[in-house]
C-alpha positions as CSV (number, residue, x, y, z in Angstrom):
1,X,-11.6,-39.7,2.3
2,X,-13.6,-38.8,5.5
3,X,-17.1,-38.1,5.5
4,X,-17.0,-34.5,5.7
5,X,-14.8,-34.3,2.4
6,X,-17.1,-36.5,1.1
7,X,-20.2,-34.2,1.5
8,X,-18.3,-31.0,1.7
9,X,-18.1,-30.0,5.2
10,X,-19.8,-30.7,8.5
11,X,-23.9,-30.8,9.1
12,X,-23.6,-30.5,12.5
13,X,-26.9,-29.2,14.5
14,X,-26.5,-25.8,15.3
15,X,-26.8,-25.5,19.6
16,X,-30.2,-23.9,20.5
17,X,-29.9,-20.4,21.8
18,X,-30.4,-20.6,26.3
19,X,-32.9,-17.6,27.3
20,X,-30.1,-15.6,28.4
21,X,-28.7,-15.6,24.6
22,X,-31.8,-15.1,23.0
23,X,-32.7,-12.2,25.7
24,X,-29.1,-10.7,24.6
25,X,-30.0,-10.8,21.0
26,X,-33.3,-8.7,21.7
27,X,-31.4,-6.0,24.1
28,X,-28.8,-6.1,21.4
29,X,-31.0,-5.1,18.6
30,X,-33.0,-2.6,21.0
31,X,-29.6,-0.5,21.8
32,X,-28.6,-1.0,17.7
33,X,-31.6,0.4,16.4
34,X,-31.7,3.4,19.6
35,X,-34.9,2.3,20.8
36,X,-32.9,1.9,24.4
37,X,-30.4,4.7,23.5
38,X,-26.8,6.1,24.7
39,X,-27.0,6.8,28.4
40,X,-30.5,5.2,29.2
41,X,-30.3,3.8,33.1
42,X,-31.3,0.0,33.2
43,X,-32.7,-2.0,35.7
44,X,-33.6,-6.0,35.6
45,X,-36.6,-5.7,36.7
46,X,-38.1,-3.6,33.7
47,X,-36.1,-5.4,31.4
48,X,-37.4,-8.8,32.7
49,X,-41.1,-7.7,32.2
50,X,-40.2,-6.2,28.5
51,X,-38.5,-9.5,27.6
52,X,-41.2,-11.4,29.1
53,X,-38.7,-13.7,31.0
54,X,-37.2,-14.0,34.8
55,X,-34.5,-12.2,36.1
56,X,-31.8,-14.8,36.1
57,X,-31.8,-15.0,32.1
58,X,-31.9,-11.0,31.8
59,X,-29.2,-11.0,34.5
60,X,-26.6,-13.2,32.3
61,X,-27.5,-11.5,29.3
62,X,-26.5,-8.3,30.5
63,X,-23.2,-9.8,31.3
64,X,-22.8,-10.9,27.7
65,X,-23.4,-7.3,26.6
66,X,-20.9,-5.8,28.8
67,X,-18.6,-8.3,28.1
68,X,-19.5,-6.7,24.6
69,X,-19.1,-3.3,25.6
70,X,-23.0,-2.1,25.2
71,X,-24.2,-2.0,28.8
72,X,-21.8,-0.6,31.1
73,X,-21.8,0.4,35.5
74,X,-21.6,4.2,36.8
75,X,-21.1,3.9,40.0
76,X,-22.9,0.9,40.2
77,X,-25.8,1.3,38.1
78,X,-26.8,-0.3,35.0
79,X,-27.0,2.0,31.9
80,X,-27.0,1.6,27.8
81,X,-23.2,2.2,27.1
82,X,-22.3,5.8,26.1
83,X,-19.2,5.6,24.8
84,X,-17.1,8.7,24.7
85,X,-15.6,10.3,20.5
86,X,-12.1,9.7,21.9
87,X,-12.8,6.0,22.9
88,X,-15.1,5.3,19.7
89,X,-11.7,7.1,17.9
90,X,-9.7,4.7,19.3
91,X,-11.6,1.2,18.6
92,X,-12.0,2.4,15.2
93,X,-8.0,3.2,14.8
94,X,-8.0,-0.5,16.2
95,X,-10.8,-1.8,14.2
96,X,-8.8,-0.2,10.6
97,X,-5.4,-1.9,11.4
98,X,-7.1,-5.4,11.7
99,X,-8.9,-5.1,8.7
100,X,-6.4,-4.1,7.1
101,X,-4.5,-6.9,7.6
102,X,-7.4,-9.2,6.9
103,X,-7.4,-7.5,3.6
104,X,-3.6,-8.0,3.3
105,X,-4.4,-11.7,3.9
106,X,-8.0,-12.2,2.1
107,X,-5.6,-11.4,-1.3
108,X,-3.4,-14.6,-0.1
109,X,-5.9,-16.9,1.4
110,X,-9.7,-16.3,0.2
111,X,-10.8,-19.0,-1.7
112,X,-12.0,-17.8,-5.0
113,X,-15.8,-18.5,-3.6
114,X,-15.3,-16.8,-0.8
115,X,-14.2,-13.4,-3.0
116,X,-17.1,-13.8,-5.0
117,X,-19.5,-13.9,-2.0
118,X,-17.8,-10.5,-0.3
119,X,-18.4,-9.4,-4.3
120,X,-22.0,-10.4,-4.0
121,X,-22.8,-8.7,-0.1
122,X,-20.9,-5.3,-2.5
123,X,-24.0,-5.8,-4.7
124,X,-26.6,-6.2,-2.4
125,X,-25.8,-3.3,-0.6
126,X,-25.5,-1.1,-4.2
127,X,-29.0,-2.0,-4.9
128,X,-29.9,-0.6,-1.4
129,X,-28.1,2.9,-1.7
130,X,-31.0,4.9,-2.0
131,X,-34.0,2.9,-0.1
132,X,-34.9,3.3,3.5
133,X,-34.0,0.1,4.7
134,X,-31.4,1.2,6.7
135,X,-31.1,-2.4,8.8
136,X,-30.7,-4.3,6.3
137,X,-28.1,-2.6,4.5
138,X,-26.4,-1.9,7.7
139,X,-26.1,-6.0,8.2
140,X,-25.0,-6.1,4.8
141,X,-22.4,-3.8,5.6
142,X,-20.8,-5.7,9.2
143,X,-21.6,-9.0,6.9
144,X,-19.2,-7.8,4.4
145,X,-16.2,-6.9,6.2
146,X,-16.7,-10.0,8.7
147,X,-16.7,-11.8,5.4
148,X,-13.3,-9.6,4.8
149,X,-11.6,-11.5,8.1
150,X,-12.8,-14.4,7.7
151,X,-11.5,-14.9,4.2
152,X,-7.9,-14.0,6.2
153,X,-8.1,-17.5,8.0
154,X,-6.3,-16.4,10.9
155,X,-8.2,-16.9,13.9
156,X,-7.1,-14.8,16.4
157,X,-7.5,-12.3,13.9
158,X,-11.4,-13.0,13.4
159,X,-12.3,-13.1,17.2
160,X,-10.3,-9.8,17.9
161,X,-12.5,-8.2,15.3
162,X,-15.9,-9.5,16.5
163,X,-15.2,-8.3,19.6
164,X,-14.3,-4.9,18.5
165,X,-17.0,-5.0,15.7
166,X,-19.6,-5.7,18.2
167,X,-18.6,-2.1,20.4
168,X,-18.5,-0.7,17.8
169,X,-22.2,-1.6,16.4
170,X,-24.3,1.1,17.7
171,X,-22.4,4.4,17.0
172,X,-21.6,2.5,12.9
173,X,-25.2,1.8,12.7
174,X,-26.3,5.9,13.7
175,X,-23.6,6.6,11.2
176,X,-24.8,4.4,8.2
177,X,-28.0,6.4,8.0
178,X,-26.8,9.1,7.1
179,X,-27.3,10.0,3.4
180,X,-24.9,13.0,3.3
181,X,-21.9,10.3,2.0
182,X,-23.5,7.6,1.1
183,X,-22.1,7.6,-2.5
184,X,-18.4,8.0,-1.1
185,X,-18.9,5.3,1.2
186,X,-20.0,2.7,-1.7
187,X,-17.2,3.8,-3.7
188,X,-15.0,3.0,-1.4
189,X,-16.0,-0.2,-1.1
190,X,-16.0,-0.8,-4.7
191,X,-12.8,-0.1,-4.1
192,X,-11.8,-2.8,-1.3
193,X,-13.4,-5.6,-3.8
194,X,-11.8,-4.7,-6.6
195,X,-8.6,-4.8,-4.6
196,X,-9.5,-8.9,-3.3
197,X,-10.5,-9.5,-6.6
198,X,-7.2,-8.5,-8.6
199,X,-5.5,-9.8,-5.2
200,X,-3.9,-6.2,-4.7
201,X,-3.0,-7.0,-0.7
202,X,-1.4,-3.6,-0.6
203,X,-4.2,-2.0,-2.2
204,X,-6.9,-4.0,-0.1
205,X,-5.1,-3.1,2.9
206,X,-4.8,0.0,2.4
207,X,-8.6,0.8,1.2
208,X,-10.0,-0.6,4.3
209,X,-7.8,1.4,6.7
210,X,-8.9,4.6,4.6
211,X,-12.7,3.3,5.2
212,X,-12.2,2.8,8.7
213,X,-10.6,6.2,9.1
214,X,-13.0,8.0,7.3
215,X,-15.8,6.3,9.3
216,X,-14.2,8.4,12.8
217,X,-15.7,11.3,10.8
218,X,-18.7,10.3,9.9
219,X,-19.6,9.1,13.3
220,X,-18.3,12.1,15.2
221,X,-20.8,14.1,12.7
222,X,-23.7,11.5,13.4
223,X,-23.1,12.0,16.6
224,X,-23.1,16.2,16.3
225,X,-26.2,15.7,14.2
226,X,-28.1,13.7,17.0
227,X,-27.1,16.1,20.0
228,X,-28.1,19.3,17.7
229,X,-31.5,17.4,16.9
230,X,-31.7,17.0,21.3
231,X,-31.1,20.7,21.4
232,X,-27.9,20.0,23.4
């Protein structure tokens, strides 16, 4: 028996974070939240003095978030990424048949723990339906269907999604606050886990395309919402 079986895994030292990753994570959060919203022109010399750091960190962490899909070039300058309904459409449509199929494979691969965690996340969020932390319950809400993928234990699967989960981040955030279907949205995900639970894969798979298709709506109507609120 090798040491990790023996202790249950591995205990290796997670890899400090460079400046350029940890300046990332800041933007990152900034463009979630709308703080730097859809559209806004960037330049590295602002960012650099609102990070607090030199321009050669700031410069690879906007290549990380384009690589991501949340900072983008019009004709050659910088700008928070402002995707377009038809392109948001189509990542979701993407974004629904892989999860789908991670819920197709959760109900032949999970590990009964990992089930019960994806149960748990379920919970958490149920407790915070009706409170105003809308941050938290929107990390619950990526936690739990990263949890869905990863319980698949196909690879390719799981960095296909994080990439498309990570584009994808901004406009399901703006659409998580809004109240109007909040009830429908926890039912349906009620749903999903009682699917993994009974290990229904066509059931499973089938709820979490629904979810995903359901969520093109609610964005495009967060999206209305905001423009009407602009007076555009």
């Amino acid at each position: 028996m090798s040491l990790k079986d023996l202790v249950g895994g591995s205990l290796a030292a997670e890899r400090p974070k460079s400046l350029a990753e940890q300046s990332a994570d800041k933007l990152r959060d900034l463009i979630l939240l709308e703080k730097l919203p859809a559209g806004l022109p960037l330049n590295e010399r602002e960012l650099s003095e609102l990070l607090g750091t030199s321009r050669t960190p700031v410069r690879d962490a906007i290549r990380l978030l384009e690589v991501e899909g949340l900072v983008d070039y019009i004709d050659g300058r910088l700008r928070v990424a402002d995707p377009s309904m038809e392109t948001l459409s189509h990542w979701l449509m993407i974004q629904g048949a892989l999860e789908g199929l991670a819920g197709e494979q959760a109900c032949l691969n999970a590990t009964d723990a990992e089930l019960a965690h994806i149960a748990s996340l379920q919970d958490q969020m149920t407790d915070l339906a009706e409170q105003d932390d809308g941050l938290r319950r929107f990390e619950l809400d990526m936690a739990f269907h990263s949890a869905i993928v990863a319980a698949a234990h196909i690879p390719p699967l799981i960095e296909t999604h994080k990439q498309y989960n990570t584009r994808l981040w901004r406009a399901r955030y703006v659409s998580s606050q809004r109240r109007a279907n909040r009830k429908q949205q926890m039912a349906k995900h009620q749903r999903i886990v009682d699917a993994l639970l009974a290990r229904d894969a066509a059931t499973a798979s089938a709820a979490l395309i629904d979810h995903l298709r359901n969520a093109i709506g609610n964005i495009e109507a967060s999206r209305l919402e905001l423009q009407a609120a602009a007076g555009k």
